[in-house]
Backbone as a chain_set.jsonl record, in Angstrom:
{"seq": "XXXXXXXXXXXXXXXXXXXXXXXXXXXXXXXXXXXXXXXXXXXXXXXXXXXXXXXXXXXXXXXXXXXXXXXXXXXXXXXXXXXXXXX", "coords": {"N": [[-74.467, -99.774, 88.848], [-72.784, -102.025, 86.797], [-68.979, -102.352, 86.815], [-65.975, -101.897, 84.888], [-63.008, -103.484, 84.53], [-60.037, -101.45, 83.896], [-57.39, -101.11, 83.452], [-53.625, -100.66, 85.448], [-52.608, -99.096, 87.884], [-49.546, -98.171, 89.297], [-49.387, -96.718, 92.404], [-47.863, -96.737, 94.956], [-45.383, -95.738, 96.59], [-41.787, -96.328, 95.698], [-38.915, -98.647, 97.737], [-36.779, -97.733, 97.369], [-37.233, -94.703, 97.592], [-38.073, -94.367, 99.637], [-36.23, -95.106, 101.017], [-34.254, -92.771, 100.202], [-35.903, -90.755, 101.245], [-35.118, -90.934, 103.861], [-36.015, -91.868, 106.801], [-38.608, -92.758, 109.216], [-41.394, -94.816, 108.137], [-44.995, -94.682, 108.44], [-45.93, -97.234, 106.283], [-47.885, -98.353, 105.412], [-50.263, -96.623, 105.682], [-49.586, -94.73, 104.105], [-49.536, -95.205, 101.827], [-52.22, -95.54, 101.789], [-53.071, -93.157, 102.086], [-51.806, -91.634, 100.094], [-53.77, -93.279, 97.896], [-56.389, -92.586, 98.401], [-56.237, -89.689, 97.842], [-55.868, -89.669, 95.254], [-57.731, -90.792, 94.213], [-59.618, -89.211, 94.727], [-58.927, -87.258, 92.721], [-60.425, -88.054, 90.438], [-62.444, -88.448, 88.076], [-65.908, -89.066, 88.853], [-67.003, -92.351, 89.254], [-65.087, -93.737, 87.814], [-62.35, -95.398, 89.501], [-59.549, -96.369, 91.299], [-58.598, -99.497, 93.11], [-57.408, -100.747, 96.328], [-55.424, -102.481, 95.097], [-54.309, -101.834, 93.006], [-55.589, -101.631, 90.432], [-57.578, -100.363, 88.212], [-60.822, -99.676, 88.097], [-63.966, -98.963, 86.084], [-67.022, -97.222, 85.317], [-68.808, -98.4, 82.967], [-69.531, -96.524, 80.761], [-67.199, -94.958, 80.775], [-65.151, -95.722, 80.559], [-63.238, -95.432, 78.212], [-62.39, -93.218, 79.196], [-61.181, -93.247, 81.564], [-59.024, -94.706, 80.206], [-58.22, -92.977, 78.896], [-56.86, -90.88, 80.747], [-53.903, -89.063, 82.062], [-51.924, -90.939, 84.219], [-49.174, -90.669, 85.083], [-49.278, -87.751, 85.453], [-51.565, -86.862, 87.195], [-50.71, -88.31, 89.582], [-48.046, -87.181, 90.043], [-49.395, -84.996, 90.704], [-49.769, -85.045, 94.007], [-49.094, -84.739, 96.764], [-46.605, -85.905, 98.046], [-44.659, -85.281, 100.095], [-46.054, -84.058, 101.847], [-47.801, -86.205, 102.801], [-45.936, -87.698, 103.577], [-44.904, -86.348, 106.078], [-47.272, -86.548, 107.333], [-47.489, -88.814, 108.564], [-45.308, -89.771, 109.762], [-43.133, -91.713, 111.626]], "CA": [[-73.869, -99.84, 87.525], [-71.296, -102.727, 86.509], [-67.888, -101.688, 86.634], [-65.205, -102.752, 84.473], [-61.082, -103.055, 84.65], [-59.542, -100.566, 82.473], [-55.878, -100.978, 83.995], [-53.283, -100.384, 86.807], [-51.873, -97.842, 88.463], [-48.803, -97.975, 90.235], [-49.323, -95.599, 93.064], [-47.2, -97.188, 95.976], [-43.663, -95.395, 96.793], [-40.733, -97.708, 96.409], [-38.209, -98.781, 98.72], [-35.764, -96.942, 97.305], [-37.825, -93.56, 97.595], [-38.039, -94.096, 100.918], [-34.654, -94.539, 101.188], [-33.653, -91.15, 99.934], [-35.485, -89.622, 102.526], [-34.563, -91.627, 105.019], [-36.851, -91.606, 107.688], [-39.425, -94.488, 109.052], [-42.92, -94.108, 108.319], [-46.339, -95.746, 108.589], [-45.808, -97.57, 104.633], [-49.485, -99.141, 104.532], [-50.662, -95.383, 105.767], [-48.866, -93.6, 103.733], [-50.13, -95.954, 100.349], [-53.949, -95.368, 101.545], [-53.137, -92.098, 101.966], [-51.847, -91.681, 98.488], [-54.919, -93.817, 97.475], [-57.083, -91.532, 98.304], [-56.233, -88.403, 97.738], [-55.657, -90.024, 94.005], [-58.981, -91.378, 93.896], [-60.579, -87.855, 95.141], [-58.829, -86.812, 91.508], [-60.79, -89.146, 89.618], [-63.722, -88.433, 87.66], [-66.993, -89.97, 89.784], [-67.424, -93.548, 87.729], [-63.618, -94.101, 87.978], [-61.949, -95.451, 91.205], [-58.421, -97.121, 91.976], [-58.825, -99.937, 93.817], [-56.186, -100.917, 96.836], [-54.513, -103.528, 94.38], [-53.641, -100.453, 91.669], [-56.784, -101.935, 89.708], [-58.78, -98.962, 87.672], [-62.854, -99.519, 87.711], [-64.618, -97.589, 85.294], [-68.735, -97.3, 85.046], [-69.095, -98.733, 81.338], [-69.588, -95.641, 79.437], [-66.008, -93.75, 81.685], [-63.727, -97.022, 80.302], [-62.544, -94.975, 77.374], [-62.273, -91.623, 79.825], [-60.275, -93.558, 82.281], [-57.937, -95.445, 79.805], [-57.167, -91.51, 78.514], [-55.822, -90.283, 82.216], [-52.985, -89.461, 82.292], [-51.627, -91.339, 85.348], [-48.7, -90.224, 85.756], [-49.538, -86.686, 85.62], [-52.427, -87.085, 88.365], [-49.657, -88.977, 90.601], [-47.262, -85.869, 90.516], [-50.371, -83.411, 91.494], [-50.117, -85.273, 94.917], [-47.926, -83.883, 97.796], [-46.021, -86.734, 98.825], [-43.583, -85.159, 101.283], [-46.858, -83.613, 102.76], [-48.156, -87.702, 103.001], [-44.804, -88.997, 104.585], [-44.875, -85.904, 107.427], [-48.103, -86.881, 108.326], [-47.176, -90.528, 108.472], [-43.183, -90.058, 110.057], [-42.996, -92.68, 113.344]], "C": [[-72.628, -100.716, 87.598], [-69.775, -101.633, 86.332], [-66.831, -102.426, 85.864], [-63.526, -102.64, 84.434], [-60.739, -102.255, 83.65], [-58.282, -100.278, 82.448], [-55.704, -101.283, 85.097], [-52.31, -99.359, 86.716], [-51.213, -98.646, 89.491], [-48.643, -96.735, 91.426], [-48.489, -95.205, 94.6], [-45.869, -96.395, 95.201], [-42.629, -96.797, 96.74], [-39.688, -97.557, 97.399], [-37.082, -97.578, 98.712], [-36.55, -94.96, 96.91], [-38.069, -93.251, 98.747], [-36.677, -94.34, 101.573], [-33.668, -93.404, 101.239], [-34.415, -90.83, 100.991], [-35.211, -90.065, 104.1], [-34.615, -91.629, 106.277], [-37.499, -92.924, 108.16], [-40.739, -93.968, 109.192], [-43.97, -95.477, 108.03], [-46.311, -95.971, 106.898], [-47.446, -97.266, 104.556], [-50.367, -97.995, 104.545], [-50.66, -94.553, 105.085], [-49.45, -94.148, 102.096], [-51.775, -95.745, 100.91], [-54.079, -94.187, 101.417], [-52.894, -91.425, 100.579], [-52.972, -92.058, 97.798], [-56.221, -92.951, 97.252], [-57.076, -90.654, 98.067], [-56.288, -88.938, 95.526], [-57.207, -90.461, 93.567], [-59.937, -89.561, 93.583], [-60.127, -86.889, 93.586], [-59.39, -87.109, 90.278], [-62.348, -88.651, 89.086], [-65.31, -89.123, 88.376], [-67.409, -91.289, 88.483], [-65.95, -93.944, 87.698], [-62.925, -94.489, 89.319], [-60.516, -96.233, 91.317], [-58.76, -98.053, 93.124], [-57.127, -100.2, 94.569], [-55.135, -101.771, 95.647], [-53.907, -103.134, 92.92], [-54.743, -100.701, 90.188], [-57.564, -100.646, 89.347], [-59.73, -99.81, 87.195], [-63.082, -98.674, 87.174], [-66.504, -98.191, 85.171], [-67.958, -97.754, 83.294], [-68.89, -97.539, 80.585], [-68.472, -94.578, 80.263], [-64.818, -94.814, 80.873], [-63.113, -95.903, 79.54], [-61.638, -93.613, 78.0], [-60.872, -92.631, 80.789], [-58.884, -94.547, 81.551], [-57.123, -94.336, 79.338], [-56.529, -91.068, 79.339], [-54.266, -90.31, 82.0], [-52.179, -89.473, 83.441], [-50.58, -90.647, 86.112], [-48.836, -88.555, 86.236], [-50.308, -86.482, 86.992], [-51.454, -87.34, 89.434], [-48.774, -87.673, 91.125], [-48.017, -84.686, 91.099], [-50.116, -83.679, 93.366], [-49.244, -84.96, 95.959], [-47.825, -84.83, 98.775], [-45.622, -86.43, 99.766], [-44.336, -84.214, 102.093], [-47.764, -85.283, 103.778], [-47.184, -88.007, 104.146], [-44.605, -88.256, 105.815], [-45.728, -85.904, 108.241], [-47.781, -88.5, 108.744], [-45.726, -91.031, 109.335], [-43.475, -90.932, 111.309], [-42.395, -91.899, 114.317]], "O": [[-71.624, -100.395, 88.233], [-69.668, -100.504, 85.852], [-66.726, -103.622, 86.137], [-62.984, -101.545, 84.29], [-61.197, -102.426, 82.521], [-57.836, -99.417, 81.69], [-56.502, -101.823, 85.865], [-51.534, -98.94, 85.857], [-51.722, -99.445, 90.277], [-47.772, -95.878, 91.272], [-48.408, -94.133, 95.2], [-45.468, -96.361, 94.038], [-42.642, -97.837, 97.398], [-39.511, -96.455, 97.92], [-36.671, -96.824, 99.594], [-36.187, -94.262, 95.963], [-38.288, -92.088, 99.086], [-36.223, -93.745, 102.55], [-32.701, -93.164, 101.962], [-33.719, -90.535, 101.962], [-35.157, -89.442, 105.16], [-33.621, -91.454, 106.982], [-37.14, -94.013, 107.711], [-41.179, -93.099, 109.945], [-43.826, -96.633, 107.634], [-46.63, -95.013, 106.194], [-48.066, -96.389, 103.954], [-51.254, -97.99, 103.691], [-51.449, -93.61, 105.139], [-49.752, -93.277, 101.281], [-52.564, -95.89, 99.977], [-55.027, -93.784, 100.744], [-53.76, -90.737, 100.04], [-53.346, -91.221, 96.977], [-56.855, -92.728, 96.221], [-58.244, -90.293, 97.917], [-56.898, -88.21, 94.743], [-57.587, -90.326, 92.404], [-60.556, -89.061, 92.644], [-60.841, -85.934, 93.28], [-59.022, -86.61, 89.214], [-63.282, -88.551, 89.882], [-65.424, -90.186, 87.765], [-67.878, -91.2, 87.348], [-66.005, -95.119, 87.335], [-63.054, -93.681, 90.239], [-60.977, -97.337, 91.604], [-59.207, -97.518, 94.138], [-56.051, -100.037, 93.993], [-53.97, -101.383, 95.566], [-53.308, -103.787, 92.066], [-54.653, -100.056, 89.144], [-58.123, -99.979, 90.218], [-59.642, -100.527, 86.197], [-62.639, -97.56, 87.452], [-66.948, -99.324, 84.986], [-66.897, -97.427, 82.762], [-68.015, -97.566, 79.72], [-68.841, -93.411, 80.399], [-63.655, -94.441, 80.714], [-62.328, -95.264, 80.24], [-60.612, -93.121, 77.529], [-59.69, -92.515, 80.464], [-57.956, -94.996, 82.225], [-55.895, -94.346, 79.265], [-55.412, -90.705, 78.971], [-53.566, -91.305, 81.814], [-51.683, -88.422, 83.847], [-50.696, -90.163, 87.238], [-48.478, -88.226, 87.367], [-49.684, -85.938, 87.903], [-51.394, -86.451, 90.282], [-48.777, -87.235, 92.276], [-47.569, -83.73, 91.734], [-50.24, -82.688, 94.087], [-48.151, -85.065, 95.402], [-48.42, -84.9, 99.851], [-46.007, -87.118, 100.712], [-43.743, -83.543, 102.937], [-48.14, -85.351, 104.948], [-47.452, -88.419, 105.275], [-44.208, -88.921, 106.773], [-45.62, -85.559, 109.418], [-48.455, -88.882, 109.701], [-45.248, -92.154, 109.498], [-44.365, -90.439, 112.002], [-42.229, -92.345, 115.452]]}, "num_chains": 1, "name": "protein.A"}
């Protein structure tokens, strides 16, 4: 089934978020790791791609333009992400 763009998601930490906790961690690890666990929230037919790109099956576009992103984003247990991830 074609898939089509239906957005982006910002799902990468910024600098200054890793600043506050002020640690050093695997980044590119720690953004797939986010990735996924964000994806695994996603309706099947919906997907985040690495580049914050939302795919939707054709008849999900309208389902995935309703999400609400940030909501999904806060379900995810960052400061469980960055202690698996610490150097």
């Amino acid at each position: 089934m074609a898939q089509i763009e239906t957005g982006i998601v910002s799902y990468t930490l910024s600098s200054d978020y890793y600043a506050q906790v002020g640690a050093d961690f695997d980044t590119e690890a720690v953004d797939d790791a986010i990735l996924a666990e964000l994806n695994r929230k996603l309706p099947a037919g919906i997907v985040v791609e690495r580049s914050g790109k939302v795919l939707a099956d054709q008849e999900l576009a309208d389902v995935a333009r309703g999400l609400d992103w940030p909501a999904l984003l806060r379900e995810i247990d960052v400061d469980q992400i960055l202690a698996d991830h610490a150097r």
